[in-house]
C-alpha positions in Angstrom: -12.5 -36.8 -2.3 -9.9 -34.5 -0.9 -10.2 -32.2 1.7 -10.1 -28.4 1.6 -6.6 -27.3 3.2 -7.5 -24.5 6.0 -4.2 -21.9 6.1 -3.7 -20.6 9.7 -3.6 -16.9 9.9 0.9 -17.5 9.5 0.5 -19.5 6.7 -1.5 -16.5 5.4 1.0 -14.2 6.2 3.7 -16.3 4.7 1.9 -17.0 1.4 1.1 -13.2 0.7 5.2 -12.1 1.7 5.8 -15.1 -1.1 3.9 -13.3 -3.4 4.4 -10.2 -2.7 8.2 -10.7 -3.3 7.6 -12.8 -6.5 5.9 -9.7 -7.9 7.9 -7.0 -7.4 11.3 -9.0 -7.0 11.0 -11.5 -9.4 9.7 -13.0 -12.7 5.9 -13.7 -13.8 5.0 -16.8 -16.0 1.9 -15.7 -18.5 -0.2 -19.2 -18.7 -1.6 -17.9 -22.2 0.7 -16.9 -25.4 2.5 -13.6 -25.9 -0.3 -11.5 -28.0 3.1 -9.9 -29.9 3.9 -13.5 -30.9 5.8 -13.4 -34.5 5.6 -10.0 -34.9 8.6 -8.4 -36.7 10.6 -6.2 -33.8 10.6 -2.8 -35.6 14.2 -0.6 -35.5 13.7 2.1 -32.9 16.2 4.9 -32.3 17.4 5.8 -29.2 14.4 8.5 -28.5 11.9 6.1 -29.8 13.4 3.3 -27.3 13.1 5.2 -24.3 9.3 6.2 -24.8 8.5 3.0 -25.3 10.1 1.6 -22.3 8.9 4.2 -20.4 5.1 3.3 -21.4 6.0 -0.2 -20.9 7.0 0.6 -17.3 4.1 2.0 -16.4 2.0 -0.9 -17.5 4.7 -3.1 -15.8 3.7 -1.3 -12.8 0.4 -1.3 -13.5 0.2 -4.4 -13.3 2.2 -4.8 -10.2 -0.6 -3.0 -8.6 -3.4 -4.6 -9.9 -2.3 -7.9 -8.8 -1.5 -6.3 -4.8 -5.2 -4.5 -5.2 -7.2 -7.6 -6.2 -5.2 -10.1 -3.6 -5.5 -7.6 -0.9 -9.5 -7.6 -1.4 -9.4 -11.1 -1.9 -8.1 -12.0 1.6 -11.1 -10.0 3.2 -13.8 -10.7 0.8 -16.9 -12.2 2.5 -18.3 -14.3 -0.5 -16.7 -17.3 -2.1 -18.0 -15.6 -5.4 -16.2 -12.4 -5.0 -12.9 -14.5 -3.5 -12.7 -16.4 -6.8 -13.9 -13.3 -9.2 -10.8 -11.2 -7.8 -8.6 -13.9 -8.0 -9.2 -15.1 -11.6 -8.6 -11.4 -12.4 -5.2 -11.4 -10.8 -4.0 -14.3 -12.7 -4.7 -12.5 -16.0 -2.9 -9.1 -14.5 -0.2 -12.0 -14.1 0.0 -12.8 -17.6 0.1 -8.9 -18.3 2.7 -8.6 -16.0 4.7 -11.1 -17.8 4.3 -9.7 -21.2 5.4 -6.6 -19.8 8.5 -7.5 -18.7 8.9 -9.3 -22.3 8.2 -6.4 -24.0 11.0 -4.2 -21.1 13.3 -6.5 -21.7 13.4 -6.1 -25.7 13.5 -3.0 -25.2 16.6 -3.2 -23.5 14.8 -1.8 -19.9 14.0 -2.6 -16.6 10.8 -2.6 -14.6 10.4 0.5 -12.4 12.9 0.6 -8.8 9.9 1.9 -6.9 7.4 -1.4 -7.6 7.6 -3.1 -3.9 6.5 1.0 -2.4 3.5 0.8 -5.3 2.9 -3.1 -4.5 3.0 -1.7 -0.6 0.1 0.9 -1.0 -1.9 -0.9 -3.9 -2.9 -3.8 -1.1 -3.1 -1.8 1.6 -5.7 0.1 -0.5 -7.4 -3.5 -1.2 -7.4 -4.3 2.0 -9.5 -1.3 3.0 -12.2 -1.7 -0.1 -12.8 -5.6 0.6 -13.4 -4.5 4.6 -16.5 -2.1 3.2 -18.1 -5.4 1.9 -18.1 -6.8 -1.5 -20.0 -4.2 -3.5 -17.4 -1.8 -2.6 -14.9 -4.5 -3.4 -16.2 -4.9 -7.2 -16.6 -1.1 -7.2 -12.9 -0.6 -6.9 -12.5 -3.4 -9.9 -14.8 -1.3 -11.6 -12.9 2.0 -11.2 -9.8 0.9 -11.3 -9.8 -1.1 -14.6 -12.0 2.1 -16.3 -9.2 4.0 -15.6 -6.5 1.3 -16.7 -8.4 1.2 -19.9 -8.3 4.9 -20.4 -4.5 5.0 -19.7 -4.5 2.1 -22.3 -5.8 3.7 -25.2 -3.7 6.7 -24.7 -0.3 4.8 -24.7 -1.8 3.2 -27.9 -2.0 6.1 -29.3 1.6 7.4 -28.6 3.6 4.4 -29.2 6.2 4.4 -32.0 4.3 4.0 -35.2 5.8 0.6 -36.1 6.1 -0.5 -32.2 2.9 -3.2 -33.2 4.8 -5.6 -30.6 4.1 -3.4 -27.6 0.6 -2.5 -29.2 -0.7 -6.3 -29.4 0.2 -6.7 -26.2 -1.4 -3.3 -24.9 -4.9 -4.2 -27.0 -5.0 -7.4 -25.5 -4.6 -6.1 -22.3 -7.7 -3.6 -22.9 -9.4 -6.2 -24.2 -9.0 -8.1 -20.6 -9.5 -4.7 -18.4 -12.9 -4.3 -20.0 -13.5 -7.6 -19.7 -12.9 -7.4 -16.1 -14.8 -4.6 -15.2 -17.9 -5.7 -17.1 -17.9 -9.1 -15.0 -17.4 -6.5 -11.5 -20.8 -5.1 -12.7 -22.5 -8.3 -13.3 -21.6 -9.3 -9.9 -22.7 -6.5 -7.9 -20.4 -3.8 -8.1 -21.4 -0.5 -6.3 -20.7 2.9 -7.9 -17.9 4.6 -6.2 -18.9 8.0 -4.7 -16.3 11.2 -5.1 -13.8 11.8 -4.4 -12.7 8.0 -4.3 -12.2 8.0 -8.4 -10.6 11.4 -8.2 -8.2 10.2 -5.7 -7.3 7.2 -7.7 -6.9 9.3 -10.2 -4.4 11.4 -8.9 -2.4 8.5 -7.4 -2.1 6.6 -11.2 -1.0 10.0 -12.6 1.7 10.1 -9.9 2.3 6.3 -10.5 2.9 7.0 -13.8 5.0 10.0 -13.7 7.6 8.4 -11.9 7.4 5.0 -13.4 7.7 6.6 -16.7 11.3 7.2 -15.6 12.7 4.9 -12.9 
């Protein structure tokens, strides 16, 4: 029987500066297929190729964020349950964040210049929910993936009509969101009072907007 390694509060450190640069800096591994898989890459011109890249980016980013929101609450949360909730949703936003580039990269893109600023301010932000305790933890999940689901649908709707590469990748990723939010619920989640939502709200629009085009 192996012991459990204990991390002193440097190793900590060290371990989250890893990741934090492996995120924003370098390249994600998905651990599950590409949901585009086969799927013929459809003939874009140039105005077509830079929307979709831009929607791309945003959900490159997205991700980015997701995966600095859920490890910032899971350094602070107070129950093993919570820890290992948050933490199986960040690997997931990994394998989004790996189709992502995929998809940026056929596209003939690049993921946004500003992701270590959003990386930055996404766990700073998880940080502060997982200090409120763990319903307020799963409350941000909740929020947060509502909203990513919302943003979802819409880019699904303005894709390229034959882009179906970037849209099996962006259903499968709604598919997980909901997923995700649904289990925050089942575990306790509180309901985020106003103007918390709004706010996040208003920072995702921003996200976006400049995403969208560096």
């Amino acid at each position: 029987m192996s012991a459990t390694r204990h991390f002193s509060p440097i190793d900590r450190l060290i371990i989250e500066a890893q990741h934090a640069l492996g995120t924003t800096l370098g390249r994600a591994f998905a651990e599950r297929p590409n949901p585009a898989g086969e799927l013929r890459d459809p003939p874009l011109d140039e105005s077509e190729r830079r929307h979709a890249a831009g929607l791309m980016r945003i959900n490159h980013t997205g991700e980015v964020c997701a995966q600095a929101l859920y490890l910032g609450q899971a350094v602070v949360a107070r129950d093993e349950t919570t820890r290992a909730h948050l933490q199986h949703a960040a690997q997931e936003e990994t394998d989004h964040l790996a189709w992502c580039a995929d998809r940026l990269d056929e596209l003939g893109s690049r993921p946004s210049l500003f992701n270590p600023l959003w990386y930055a301010g996404s766990y700073a932000i998880g940080l502060a929910a997982g200090l409120r305790g763990d319903g307020w933890n799963l409350g941000f999940v909740v929020e947060t993936e509502r909203q990513v689901e919302a943003h979802l649908e819409e880019h699904l709707q303005t894709l390229p009509p034959g882009d179906e590469r970037s849209r099996a990748i962006l259903r499968t990723m709604k598919d997980d969101e909901a997923r995700h939010a649904d289990n925050a619920l089942e575990a306790g989640a509180r309901i985020l009072p106003q103007p918390i939502p709004r706010l996040m709200a208003l920072t995702s629009r921003l996200m976006k907007a400049v995403a969208y085009r560096a």
